[in-house]
Predicted model as a PDB file, atoms N, CA, C, CB and O in Angstrom, pLDDT in the B-factor column:
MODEL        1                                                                  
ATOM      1  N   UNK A   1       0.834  -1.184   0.000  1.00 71.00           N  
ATOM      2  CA  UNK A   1       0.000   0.000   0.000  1.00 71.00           C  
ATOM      3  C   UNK A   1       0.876   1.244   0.000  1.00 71.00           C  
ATOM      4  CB  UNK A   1      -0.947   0.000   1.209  1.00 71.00           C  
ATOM      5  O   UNK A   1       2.070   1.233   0.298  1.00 71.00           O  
ATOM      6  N   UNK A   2       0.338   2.071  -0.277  1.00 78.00           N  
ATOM      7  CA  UNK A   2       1.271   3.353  -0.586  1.00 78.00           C  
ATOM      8  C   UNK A   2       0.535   4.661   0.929  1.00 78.00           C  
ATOM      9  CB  UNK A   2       0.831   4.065  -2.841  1.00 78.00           C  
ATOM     10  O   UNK A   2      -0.500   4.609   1.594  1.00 78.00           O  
ATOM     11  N   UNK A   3       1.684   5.654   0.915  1.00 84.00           N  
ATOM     12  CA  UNK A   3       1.024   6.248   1.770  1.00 84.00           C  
ATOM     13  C   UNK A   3      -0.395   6.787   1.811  1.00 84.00           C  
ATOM     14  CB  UNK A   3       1.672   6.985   1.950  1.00 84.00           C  
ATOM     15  O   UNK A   3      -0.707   7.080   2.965  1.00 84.00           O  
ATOM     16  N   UNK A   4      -0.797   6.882   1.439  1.00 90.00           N  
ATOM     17  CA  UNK A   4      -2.528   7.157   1.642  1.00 90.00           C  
ATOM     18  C   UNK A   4      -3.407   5.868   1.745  1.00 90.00           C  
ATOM     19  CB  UNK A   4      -3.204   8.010   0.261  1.00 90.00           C  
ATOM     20  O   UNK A   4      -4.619   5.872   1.963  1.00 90.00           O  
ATOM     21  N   UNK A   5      -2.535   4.641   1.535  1.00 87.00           N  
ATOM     22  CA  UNK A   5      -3.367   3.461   1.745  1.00 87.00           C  
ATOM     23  C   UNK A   5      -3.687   2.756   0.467  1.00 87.00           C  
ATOM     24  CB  UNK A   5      -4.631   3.832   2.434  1.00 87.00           C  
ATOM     25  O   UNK A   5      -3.918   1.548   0.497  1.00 87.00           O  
ATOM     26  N   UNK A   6      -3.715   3.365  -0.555  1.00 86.00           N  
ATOM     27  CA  UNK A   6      -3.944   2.447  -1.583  1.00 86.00           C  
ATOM     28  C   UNK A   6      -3.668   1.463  -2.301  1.00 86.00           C  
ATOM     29  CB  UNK A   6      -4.018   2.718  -2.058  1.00 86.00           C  
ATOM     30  O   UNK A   6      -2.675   1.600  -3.016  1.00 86.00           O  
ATOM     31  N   UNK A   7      -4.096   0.714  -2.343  1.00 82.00           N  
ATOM     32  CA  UNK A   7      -3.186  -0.923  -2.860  1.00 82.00           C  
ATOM     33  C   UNK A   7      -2.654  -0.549  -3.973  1.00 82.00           C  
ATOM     34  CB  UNK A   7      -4.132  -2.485  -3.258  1.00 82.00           C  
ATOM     35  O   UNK A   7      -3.178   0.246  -4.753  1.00 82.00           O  
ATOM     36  N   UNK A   8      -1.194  -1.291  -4.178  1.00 76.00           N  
ATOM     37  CA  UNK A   8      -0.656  -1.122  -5.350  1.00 76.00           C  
ATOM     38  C   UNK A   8      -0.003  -2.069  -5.613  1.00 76.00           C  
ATOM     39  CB  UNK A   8      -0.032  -0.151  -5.513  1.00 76.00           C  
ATOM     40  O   UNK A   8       0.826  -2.021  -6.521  1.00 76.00           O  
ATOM     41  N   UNK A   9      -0.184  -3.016  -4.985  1.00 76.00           N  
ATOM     42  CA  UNK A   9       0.349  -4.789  -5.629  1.00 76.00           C  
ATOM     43  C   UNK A   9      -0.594  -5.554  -4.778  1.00 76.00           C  
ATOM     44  CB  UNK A   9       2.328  -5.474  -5.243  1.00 76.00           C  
ATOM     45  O   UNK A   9      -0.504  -5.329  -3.571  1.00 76.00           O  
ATOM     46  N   UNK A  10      -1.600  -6.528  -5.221  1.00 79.00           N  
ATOM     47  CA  UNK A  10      -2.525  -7.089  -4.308  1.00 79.00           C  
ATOM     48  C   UNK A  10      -1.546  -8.421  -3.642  1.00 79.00           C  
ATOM     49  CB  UNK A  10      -4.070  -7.568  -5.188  1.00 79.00           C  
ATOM     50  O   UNK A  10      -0.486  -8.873  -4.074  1.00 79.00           O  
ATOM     51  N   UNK A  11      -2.231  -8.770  -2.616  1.00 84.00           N  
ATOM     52  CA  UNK A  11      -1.684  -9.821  -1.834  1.00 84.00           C  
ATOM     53  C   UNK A  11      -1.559 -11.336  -2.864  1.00 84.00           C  
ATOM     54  CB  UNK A  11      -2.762  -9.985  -0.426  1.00 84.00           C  
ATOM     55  O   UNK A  11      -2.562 -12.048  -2.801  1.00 84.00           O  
ATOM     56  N   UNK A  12      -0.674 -11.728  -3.570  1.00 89.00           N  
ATOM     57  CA  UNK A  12      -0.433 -12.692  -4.151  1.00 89.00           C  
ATOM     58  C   UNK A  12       0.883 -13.573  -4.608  1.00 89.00           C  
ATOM     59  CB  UNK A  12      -0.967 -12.382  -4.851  1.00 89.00           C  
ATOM     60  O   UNK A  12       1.097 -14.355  -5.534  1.00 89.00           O  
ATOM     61  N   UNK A  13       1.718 -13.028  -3.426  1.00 93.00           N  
ATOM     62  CA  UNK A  13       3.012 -13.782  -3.534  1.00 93.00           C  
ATOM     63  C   UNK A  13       3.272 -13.902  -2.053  1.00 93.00           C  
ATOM     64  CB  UNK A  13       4.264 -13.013  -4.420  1.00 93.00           C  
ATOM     65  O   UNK A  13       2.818 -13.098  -1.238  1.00 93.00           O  
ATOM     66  N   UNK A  14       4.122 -15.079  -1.697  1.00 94.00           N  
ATOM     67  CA  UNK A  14       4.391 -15.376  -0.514  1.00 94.00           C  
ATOM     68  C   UNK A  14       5.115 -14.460  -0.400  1.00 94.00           C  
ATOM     69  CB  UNK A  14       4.804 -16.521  -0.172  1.00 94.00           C  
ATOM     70  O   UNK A  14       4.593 -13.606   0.318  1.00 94.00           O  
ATOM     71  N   UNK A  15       6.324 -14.115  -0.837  1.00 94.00           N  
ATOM     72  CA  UNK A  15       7.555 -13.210  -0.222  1.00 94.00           C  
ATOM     73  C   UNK A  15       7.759 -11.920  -0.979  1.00 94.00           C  
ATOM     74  CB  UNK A  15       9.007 -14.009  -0.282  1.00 94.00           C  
ATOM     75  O   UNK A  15       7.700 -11.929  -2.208  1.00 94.00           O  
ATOM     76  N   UNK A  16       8.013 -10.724  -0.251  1.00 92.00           N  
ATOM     77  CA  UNK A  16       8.896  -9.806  -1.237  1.00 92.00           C  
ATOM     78  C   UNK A  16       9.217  -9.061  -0.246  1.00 92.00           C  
ATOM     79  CB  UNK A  16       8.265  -8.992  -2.543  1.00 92.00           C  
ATOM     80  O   UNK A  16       8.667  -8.719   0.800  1.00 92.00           O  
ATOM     81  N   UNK A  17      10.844  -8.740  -1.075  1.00 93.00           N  
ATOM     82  CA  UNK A  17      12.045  -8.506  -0.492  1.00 93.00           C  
ATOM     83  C   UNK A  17      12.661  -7.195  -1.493  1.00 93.00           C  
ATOM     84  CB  UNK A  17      12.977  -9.992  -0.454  1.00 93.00           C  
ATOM     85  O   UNK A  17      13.080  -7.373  -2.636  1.00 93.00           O  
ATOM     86  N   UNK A  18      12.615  -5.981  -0.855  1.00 93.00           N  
ATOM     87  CA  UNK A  18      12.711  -4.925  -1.326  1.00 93.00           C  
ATOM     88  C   UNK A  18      14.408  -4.895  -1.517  1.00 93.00           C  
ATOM     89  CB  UNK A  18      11.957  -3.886  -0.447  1.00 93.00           C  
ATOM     90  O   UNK A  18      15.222  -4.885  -0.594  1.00 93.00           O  
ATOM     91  N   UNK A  19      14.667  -4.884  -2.776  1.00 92.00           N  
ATOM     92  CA  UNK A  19      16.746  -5.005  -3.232  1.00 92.00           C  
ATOM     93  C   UNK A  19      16.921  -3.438  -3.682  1.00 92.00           C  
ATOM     94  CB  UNK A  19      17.384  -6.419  -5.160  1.00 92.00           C  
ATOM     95  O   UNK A  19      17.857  -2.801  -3.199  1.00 92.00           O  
ATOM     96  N   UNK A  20      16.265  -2.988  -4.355  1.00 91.00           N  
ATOM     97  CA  UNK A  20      16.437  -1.482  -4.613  1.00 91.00           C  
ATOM     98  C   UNK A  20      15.183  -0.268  -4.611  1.00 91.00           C  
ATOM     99  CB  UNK A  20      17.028  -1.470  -5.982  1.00 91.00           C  
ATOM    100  O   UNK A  20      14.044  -0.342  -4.152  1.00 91.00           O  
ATOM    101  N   UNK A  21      15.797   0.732  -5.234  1.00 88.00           N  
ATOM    102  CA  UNK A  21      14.837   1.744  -4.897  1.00 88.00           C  
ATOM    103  C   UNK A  21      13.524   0.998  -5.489  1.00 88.00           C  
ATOM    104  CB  UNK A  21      15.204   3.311  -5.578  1.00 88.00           C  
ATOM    105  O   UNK A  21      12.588   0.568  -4.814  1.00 88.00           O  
ATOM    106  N   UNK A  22      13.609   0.962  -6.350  1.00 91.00           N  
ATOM    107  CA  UNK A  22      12.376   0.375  -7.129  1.00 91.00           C  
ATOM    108  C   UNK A  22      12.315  -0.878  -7.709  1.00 91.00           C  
ATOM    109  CB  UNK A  22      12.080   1.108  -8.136  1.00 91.00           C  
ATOM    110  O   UNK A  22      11.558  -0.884  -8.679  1.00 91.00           O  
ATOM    111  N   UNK A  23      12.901  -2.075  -7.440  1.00 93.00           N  
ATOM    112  CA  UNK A  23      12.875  -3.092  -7.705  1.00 93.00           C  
ATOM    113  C   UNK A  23      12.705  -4.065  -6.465  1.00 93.00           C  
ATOM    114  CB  UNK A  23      13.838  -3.187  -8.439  1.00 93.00           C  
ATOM    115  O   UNK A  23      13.244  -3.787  -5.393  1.00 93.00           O  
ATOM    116  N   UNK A  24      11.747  -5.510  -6.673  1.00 93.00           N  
ATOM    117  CA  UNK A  24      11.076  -6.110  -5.526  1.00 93.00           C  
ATOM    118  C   UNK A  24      11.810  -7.782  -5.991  1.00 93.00           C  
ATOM    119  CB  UNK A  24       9.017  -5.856  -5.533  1.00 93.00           C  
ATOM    120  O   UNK A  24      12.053  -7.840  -7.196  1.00 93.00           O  
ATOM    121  N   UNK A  25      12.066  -8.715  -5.415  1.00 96.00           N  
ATOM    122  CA  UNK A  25      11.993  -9.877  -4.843  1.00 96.00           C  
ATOM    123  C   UNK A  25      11.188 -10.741  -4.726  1.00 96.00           C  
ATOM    124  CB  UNK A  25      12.178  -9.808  -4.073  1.00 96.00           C  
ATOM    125  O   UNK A  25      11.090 -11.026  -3.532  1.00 96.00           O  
ATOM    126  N   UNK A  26      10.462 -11.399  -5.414  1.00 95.00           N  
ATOM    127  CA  UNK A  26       9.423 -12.250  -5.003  1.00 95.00           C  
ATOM    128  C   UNK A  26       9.207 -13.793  -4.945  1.00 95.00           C  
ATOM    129  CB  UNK A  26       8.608 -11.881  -5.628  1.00 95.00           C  
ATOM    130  O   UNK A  26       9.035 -14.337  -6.036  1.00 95.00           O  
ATOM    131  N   UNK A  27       9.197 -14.269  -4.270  1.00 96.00           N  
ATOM    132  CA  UNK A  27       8.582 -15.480  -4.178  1.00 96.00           C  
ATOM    133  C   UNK A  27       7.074 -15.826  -4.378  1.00 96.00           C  
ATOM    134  CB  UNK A  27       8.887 -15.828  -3.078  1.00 96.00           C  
ATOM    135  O   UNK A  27       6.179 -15.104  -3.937  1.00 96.00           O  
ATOM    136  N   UNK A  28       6.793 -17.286  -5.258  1.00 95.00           N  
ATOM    137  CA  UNK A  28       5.775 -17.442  -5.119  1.00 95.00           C  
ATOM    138  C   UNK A  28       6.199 -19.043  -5.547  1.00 95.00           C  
ATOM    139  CB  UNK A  28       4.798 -16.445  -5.797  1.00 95.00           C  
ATOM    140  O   UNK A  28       6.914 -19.287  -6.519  1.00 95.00           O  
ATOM    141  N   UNK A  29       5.562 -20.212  -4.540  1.00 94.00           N  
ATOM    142  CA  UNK A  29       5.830 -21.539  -4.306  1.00 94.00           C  
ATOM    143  C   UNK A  29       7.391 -21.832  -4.508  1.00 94.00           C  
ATOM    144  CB  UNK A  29       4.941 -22.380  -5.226  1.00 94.00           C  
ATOM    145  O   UNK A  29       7.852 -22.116  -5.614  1.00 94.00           O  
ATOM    146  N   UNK A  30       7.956 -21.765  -3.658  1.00 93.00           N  
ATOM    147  CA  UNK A  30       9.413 -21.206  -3.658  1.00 93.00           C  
ATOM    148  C   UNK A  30      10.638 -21.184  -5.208  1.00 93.00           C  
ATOM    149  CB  UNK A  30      10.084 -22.218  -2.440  1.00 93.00           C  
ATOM    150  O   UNK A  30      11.781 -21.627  -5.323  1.00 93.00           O  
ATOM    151  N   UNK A  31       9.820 -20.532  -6.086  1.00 97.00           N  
ATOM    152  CA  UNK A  31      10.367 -19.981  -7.671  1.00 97.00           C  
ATOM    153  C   UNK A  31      10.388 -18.421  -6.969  1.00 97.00           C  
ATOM    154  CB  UNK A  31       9.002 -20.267  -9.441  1.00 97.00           C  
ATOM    155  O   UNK A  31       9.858 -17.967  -5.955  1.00 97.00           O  
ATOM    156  N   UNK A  32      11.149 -17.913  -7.877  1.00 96.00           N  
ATOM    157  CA  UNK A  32      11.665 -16.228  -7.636  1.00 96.00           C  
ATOM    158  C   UNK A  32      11.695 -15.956  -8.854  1.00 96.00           C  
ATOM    159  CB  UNK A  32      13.176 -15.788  -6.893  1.00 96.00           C  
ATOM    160  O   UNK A  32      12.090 -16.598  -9.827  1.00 96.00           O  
ATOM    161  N   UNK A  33      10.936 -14.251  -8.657  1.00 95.00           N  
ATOM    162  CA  UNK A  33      10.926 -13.316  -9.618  1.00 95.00           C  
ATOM    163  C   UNK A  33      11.365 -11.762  -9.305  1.00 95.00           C  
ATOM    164  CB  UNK A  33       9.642 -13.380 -10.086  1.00 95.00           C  
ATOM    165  O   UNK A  33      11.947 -11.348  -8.302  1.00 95.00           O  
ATOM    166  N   UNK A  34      10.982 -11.127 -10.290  1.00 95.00           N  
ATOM    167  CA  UNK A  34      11.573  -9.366  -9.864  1.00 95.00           C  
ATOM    168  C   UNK A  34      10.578  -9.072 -10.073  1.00 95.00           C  
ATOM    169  CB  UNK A  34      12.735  -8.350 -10.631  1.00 95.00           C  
ATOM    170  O   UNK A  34      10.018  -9.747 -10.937  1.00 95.00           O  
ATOM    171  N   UNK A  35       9.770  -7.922  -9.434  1.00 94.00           N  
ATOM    172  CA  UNK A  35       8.720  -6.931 -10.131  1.00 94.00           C  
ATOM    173  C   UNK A  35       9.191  -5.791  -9.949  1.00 94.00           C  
ATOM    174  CB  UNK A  35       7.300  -6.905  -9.656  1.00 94.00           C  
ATOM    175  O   UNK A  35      10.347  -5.784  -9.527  1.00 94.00           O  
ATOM    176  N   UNK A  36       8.571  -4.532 -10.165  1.00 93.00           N  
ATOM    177  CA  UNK A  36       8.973  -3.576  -9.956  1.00 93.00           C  
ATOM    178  C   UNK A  36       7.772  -2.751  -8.944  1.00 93.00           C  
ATOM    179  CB  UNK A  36       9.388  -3.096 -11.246  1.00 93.00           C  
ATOM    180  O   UNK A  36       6.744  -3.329  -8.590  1.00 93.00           O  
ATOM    181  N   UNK A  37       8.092  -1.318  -8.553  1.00 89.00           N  
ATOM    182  CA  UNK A  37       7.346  -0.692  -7.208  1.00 89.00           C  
ATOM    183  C   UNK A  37       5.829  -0.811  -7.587  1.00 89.00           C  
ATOM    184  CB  UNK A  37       7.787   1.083  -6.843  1.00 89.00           C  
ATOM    185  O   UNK A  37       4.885  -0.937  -6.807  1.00 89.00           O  
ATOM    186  N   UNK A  38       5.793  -0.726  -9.326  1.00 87.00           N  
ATOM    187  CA  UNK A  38       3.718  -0.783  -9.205  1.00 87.00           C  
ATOM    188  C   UNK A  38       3.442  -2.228  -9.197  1.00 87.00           C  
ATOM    189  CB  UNK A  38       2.588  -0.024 -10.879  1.00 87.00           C  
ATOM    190  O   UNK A  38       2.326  -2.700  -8.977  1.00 87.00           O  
ATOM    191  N   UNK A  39       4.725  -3.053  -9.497  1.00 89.00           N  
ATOM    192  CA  UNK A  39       4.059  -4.348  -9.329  1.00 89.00           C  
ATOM    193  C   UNK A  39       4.051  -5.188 -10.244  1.00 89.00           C  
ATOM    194  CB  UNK A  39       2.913  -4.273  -9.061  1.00 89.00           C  
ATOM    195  O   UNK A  39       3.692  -6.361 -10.137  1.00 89.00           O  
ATOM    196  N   UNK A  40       4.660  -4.358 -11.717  1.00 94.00           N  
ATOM    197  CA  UNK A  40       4.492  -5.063 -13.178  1.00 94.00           C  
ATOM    198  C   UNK A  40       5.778  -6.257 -13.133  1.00 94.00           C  
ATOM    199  CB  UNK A  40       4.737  -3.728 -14.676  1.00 94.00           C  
ATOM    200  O   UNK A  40       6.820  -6.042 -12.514  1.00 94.00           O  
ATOM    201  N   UNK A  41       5.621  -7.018 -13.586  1.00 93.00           N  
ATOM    202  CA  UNK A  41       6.742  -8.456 -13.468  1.00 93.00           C  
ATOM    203  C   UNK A  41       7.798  -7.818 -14.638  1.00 93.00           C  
ATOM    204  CB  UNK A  41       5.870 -10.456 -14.070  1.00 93.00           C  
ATOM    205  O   UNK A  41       7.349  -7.487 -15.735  1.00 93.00           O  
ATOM    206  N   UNK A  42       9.442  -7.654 -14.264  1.00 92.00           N  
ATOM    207  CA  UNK A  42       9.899  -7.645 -14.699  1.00 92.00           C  
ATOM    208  C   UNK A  42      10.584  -8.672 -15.258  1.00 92.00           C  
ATOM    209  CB  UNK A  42      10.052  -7.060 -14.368  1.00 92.00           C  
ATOM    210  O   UNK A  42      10.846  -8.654 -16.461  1.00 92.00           O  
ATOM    211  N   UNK A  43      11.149 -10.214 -14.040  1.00 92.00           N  
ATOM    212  CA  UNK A  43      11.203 -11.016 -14.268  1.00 92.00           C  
ATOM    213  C   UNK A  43      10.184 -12.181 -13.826  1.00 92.00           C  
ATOM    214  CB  UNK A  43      12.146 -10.964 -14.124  1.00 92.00           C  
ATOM    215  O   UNK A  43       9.872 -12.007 -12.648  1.00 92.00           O  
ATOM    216  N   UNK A  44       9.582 -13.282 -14.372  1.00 94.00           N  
ATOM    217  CA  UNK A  44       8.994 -13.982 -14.577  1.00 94.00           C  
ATOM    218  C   UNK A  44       9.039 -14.819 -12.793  1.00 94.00           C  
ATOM    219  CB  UNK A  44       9.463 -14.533 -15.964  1.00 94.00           C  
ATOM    220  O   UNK A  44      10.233 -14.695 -12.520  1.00 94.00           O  
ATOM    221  N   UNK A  45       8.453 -15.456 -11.713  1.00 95.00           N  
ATOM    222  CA  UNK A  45       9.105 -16.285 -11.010  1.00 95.00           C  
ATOM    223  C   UNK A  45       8.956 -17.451 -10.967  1.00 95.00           C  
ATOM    224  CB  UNK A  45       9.099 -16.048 -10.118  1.00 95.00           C  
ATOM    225  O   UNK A  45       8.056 -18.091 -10.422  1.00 95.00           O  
ATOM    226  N   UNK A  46      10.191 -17.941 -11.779  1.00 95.00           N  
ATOM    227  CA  UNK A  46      10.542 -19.102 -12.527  1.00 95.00           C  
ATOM    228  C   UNK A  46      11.895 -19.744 -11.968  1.00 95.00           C  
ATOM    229  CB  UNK A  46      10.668 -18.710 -14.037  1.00 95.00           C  
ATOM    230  O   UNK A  46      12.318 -20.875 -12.209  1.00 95.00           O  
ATOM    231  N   UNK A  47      12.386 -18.905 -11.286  1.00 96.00           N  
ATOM    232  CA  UNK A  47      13.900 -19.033 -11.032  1.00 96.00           C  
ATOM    233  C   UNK A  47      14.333 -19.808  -9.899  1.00 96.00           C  
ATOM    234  CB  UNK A  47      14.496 -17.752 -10.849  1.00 96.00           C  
ATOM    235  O   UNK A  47      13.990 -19.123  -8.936  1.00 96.00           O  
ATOM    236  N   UNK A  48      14.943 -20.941  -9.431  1.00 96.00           N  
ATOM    237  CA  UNK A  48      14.963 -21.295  -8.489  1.00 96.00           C  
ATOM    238  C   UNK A  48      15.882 -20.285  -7.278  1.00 96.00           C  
ATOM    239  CB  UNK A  48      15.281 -22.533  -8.810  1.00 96.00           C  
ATOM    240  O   UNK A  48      15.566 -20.485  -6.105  1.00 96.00           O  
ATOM    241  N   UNK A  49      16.829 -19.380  -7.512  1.00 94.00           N  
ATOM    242  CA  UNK A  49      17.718 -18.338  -7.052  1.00 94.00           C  
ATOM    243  C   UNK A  49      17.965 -17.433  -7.519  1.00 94.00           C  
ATOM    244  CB  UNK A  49      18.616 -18.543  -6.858  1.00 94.00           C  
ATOM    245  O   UNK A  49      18.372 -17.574  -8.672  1.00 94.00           O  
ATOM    246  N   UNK A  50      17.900 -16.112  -7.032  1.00 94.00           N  
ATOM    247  CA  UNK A  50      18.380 -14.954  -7.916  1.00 94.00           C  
ATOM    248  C   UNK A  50      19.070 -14.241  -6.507  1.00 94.00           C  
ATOM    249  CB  UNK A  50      16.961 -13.931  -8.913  1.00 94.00           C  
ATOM    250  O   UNK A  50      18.822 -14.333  -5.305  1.00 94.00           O  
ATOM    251  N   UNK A  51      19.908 -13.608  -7.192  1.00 92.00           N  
ATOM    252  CA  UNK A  51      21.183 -12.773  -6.328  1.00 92.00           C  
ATOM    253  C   UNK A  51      21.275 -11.398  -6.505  1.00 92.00           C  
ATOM    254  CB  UNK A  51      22.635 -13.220  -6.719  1.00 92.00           C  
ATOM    255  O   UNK A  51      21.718 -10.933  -7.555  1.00 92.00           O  
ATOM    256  N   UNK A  52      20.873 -10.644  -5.509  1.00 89.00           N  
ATOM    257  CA  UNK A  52      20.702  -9.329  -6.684  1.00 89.00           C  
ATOM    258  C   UNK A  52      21.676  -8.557  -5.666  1.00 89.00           C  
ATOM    259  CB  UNK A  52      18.771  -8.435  -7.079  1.00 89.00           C  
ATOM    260  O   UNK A  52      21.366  -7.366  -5.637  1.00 89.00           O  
ATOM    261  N   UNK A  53      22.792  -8.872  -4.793  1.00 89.00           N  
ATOM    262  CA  UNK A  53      23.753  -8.446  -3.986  1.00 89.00           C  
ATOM    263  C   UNK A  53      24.234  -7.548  -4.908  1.00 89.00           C  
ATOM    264  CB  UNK A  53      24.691  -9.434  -3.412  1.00 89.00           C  
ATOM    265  O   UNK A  53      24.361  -6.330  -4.783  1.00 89.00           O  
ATOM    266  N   UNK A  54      24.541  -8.392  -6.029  1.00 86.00           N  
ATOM    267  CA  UNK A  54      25.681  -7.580  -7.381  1.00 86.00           C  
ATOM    268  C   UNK A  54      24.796  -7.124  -8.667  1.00 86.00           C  
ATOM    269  CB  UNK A  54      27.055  -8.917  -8.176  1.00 86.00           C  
ATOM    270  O   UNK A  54      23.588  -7.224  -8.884  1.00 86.00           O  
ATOM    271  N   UNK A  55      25.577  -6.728  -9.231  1.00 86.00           N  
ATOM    272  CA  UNK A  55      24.944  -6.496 -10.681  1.00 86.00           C  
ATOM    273  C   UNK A  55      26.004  -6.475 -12.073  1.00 86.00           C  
ATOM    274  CB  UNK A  55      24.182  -4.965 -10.601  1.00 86.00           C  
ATOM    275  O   UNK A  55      26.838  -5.620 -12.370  1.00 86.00           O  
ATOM    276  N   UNK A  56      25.708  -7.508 -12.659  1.00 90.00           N  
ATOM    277  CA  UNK A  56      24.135  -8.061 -13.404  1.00 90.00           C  
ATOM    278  C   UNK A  56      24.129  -9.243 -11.988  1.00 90.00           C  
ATOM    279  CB  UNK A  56      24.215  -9.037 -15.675  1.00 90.00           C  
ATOM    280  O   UNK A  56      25.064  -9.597 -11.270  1.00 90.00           O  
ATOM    281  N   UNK A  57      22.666  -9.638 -11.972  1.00 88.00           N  
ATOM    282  CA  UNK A  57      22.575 -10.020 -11.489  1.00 88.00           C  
ATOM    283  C   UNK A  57      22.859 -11.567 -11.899  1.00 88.00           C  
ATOM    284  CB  UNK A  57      21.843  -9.460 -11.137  1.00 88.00           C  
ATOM    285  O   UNK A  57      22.971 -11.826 -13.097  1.00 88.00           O  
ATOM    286  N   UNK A  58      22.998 -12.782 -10.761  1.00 92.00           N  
ATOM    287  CA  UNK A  58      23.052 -14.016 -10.766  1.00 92.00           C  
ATOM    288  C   UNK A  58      21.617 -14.874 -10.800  1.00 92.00           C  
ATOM    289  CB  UNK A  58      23.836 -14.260  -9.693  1.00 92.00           C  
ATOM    290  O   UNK A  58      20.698 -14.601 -10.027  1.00 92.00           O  
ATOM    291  N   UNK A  59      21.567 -15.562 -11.437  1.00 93.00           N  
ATOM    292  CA  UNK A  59      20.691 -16.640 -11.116  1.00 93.00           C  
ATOM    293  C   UNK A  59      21.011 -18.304 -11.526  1.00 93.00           C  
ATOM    294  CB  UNK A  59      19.451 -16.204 -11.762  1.00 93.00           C  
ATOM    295  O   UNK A  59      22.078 -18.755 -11.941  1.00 93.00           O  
ATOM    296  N   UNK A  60      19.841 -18.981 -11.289  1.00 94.00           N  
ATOM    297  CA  UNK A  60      19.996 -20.385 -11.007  1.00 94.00           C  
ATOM    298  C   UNK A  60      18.550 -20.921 -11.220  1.00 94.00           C  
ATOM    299  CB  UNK A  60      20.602 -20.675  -9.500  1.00 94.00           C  
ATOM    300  O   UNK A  60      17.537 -20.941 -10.522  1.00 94.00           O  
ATOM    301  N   UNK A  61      18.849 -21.322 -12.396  1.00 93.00           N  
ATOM    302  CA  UNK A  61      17.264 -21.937 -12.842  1.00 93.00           C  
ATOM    303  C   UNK A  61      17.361 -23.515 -13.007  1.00 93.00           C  
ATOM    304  CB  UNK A  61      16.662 -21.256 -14.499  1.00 93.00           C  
ATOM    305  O   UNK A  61      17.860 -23.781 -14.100  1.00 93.00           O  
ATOM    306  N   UNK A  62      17.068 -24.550 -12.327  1.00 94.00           N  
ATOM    307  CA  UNK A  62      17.302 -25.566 -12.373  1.00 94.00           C  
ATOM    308  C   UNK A  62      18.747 -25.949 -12.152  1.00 94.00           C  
ATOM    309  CB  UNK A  62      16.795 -25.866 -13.321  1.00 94.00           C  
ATOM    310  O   UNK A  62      19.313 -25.472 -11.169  1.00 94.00           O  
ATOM    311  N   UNK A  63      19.431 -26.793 -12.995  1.00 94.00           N  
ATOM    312  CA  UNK A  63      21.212 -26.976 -13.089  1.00 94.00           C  
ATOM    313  C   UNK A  63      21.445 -26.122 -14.101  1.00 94.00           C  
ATOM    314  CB  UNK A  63      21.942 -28.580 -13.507  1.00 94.00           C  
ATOM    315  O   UNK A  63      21.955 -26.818 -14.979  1.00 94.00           O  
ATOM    316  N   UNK A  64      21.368 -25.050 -14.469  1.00 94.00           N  
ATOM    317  CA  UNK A  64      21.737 -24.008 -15.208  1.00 94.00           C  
ATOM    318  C   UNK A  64      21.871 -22.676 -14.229  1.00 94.00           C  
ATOM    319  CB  UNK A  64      20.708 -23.868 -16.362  1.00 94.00           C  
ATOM    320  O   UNK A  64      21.116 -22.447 -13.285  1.00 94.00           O  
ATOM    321  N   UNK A  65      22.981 -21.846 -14.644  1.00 94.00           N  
ATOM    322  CA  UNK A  65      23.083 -20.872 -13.923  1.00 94.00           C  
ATOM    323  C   UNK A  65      23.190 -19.778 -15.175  1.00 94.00           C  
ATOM    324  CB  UNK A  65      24.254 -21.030 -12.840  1.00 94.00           C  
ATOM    325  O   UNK A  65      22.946 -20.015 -16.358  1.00 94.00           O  
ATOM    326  N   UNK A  66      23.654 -18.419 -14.547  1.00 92.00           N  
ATOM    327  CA  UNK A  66      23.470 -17.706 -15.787  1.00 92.00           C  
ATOM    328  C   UNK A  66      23.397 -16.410 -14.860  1.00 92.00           C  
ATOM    329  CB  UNK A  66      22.084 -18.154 -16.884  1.00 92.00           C  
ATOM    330  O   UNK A  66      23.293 -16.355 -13.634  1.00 92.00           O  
ATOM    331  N   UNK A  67      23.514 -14.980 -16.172  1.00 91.00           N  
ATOM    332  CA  UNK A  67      23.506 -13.137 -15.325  1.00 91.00           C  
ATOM    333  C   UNK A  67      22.395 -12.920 -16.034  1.00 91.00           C  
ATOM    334  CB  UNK A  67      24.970 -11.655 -15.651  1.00 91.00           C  
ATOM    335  O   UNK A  67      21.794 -13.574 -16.886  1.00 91.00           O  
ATOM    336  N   UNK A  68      22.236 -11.883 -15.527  1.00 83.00           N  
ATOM    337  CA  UNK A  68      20.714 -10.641 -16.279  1.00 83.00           C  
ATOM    338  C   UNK A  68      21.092  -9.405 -15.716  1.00 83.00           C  
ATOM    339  CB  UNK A  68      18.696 -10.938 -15.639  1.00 83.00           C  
ATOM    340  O   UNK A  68      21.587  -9.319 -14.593  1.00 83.00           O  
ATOM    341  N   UNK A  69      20.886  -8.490 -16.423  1.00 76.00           N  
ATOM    342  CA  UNK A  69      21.063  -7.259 -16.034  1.00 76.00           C  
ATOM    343  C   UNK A  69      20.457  -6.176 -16.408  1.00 76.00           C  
ATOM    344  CB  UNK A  69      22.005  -7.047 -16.156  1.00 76.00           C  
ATOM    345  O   UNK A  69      20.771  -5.092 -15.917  1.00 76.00           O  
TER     346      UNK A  69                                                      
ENDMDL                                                                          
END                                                                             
């Protein structure tokens, strides 16, 4: 919700984990994705790990690993 209260991502992911100003963390059935502050999916959550310590970022999709940035 934003300051005045208004929803701006409805309740539908188990987790999110705020990494930058405007970029979110999400879990949903423990796969990970990115959205951004209104909520639009930047990345898909498909990922079994994503690392967003660094940049580009790391991930780990099955036995494949791999960056995005």
């Amino acid at each position: 919700m934003d300051m005045q209260g208004k929803l701006i991502i409805k309740p539908q992911y188990d987790a999110i984990y705020k990494f930058s100003n405007k970029l979110y963390k999400i879990s949903i059935k423990d796969k990970i994705g990115i959205i951004n502050e209104k909520g639009k999916t930047i990345l898909e959550p498909k990922f079994d790990y994503i690392n967003t310590d660094d940049y580009p970022f790391k991930f780990k999709q099955g036995t494949r690993y791999g960056f995005f940035g």
